[in-house]
Every structure is written in C-alpha cells, then in structure tokens.
N, C-alpha and C positions, 0 to 999 in steps of 0.2 A: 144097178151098176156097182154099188158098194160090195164089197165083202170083208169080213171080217180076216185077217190075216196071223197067222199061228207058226213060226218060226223060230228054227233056232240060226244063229250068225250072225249077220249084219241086215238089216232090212233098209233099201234106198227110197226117197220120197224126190219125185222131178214134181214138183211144180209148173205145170203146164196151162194154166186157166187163164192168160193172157191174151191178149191183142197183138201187139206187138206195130204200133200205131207207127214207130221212125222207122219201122224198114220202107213205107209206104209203097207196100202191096195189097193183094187184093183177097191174101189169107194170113193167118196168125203165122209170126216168122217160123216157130216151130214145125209148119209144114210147110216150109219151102226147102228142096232138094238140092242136095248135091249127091250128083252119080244116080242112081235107081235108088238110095236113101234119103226122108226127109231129116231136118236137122235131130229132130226128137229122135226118131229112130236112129240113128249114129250117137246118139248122147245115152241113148237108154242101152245099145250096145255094148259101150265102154264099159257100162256096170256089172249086167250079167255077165260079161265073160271072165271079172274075178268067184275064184271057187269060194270067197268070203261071206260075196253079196248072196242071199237065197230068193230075195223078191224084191219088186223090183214096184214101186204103188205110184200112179201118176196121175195128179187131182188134174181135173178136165175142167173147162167152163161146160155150165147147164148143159148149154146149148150145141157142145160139140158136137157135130157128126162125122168128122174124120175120122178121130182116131182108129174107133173101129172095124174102119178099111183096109188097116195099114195091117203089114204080115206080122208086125212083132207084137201083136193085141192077142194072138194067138198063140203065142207064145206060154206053158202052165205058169210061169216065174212071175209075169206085169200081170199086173191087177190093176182097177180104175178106181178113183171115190171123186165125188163132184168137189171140185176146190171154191175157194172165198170169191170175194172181191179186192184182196190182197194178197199181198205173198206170204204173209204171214198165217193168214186165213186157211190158205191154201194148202201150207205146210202142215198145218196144226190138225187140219180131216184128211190127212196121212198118215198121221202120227193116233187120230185117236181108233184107228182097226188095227194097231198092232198089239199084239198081246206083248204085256210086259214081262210075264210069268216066264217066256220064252225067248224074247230077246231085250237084250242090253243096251244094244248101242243102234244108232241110225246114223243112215248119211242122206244128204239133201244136195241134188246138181240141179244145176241150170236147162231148163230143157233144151235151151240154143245155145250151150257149149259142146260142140261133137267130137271137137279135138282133145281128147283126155288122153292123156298115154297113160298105158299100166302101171310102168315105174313109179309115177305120180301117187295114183290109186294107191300102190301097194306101200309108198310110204309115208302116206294118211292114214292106212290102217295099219300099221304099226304103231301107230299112240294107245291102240287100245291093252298092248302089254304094258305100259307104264303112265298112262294118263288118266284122272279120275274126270276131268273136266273135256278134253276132245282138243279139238283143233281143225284148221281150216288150210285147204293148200295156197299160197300168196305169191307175188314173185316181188323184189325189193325194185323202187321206185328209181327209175335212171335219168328218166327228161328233169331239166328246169322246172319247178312247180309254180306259179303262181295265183295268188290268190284276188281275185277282182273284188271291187266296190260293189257293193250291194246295189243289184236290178241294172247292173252298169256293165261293158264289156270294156273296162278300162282296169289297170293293173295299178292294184295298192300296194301290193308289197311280193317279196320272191318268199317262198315258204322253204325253209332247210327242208333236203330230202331224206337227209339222213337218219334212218329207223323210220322213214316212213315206207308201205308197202301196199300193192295192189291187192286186195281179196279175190279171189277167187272162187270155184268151187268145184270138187265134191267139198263140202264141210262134214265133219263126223263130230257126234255127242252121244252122251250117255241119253237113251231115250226119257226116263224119268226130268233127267235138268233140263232137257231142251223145252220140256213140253210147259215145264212150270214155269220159265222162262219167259218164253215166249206169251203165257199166259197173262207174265205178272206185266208185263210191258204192254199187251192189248189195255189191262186194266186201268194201268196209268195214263194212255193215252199218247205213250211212247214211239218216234215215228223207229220203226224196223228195216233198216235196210238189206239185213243176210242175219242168216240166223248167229252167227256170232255176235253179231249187235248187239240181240237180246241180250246172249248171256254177259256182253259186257259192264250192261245196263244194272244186269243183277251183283256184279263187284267181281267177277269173273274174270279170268287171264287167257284165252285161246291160247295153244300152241300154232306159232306160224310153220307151217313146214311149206319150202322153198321150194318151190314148180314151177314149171316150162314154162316160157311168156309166149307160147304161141297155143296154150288152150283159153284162147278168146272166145268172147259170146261175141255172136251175132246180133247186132244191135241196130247199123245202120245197112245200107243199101250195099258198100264199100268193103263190109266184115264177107259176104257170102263167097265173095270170089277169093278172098283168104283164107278162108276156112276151108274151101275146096282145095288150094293149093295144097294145104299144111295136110288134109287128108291123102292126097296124092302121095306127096313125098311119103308119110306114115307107112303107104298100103306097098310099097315099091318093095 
C-alpha cells in the first residue's frame, strides 16, 4: 500500500484512519456520501484541483477496505500509506514517504471537511512566499464562550472571545518543522490536537489566515445535511 512519494510543490496529507464513533453510523464518517461523492472524496477533491497541490497521500486504518473502491484511488496524484492510532500518528506516515530533497512544504485537511473553497486554499498558500513557519486557515470566534466546571455541565465563568479563533483546516508547514515537531511532542507525551498545536508546543507562532465559516467537518449526525447544503449552493 505504501509508496514512496517524489515531488516537487506542495504535497497534501488527509488523515483518514478513523472511526468516526459521533456520527453513529454503521461506517467511518469519511465514507458517508453526499451526492454520488463520499465525504473523503469531496475533501481530497478540493486539493487536487489546486495546480499547487501535486499528490495528494491519505493514511488508511489497517483494515480499510473501502477506499479502494472509490474512483479517486485511481486517480495517478492519491497515494495511500497505513496511518496511526492517532492523528498525529497518522500524519507523521504521510510525511515520512515524502521526499524532502523535492518538496518543501505540506498541507494536512481533514478528511470530513468537503466544503473547502479555492479562495481559502489559495490563500493558505500564499504564506509560502513569505512565511518560514506556515499557517493554518481559522475563522474568528462569534458565539458567547463559556467555560464549564470540570466533569460538570454547569458554567464557571464567560471566556472573552476576543483573539480567540476556530482552527480549521487545510493547515500548511514547511515539511522538515512539522515533522520534528510533531516528533518532539509525541516524545514528550504532548496531547496534539491539529498539527499547529505541535508547532505551538515547540515556541512557534502559526499564521491565522481568515476562512469561510461554512468549511465545517462533519462531526455529528446534524453536520452531513450542512455540508450537503453548503456543497449545493458551491456546485450551482
């Protein structure tokens, strides 16, 4: 399943080796469909069709036998390598078939985010003309925040929302930092939640670049029929 990958431009990593246990279906969210596309395939779509991206590598659990099935497995650009037991796991046997000699930088999406506009895409990767460290797309926080009591679903206090922001993803990094990164925080025992975490962890500053609040992941049973919509309106 592996292959080794040799590139020049941007090389993308979807992390796909999940369950996806809250949509509670009866397959990984990533292959459940809107339209005659599963969500992977509309998410791994979004990539290749930038002339940046050249391939496109997506870590599988073991045991997958979907993917594939699916028409975009056939595709020369997606490649597969078997991912972790984490996201971070997963990301990292992504990262380590791509040659560095060839490419510079990586980007890593969600594989149950389908709704990526280009726009977005294209200006995530515009940090690579002036950024040494990379950056992640966000959009800035608008509800009321608050924060609960620990193991309690009762409210201690309101959290100012101001400078605070949603993460997102594509994320994009220079391939070398991400990989030591993320390495040096497996080490530590560091919980990772996106790969900008890592680099935060290492003393690092992400650029936030400001994207559409309706490239949502699917997450619960409630996201699939939003996602459909917001693909709708896109496709019109």
């Amino acid at each position: 399943m592996m292959k080794t990958v040799s590139t020049t431009g941007i090389v993308a990593v979807v992390p796909a080796a999940g369950i996806g246990s809250r949509m509670q279906s009866s397959c990984p969210k990533q292959y459940l469909s809107i339209g005659p596309k599963t969500l992977l395939e509309h998410s791994i779509a979004a990539l290749i069709d930038h002339q940046a991206i050249n391939r496109v590598i997506v870590a599988l659990h073991p045991e997958d036998d979907r993917f594939q099935q699916l028409p975009i497995a056939r595709d020369p650009r997606v490649s597969t390598v078997v991912g972790g037991a984490t996201r971070a796991e997963s990301v990292l046997a992504g990262l380590a078939v791509i040659d560095a000699q060839t490419t510079s930088w990586v980007l890593v999406h969600d594989a149950a985010r389908p709704c990526l506009a280009s726009e977005d895409l294209e200006r995530l990767i515009g940090l690579t003309s002036h950024s040494t460290v990379g950056g992640l797309l966000a959009t800035p926080v608008k509800d009321t925040m608050k924060r609960a009591i620990a193991s309690e679903q009762r409210v201690q206090h309101s959290v100012e929302r101001a400078d605070l922001w949603h993460a997102l993803t594509p994320q994009l990094f220079p391939l070398s930092l991400l990989k030591q990164c993320l390495h040096q925080a497996l080490e530590q025992g560091k919980e990772i939640t996106d790969e900008a975490s890592a680099l935060e962890l290492a003393g690092y500053q992400p650029i936030l670049v400001e994207g559409r609040s309706d490239n949502l992941k699917v997450t619960r049973p409630e996201d699939l029929a939003l996602a459909g919509f917001y693909l709708s309106q896109k496709n019109q």
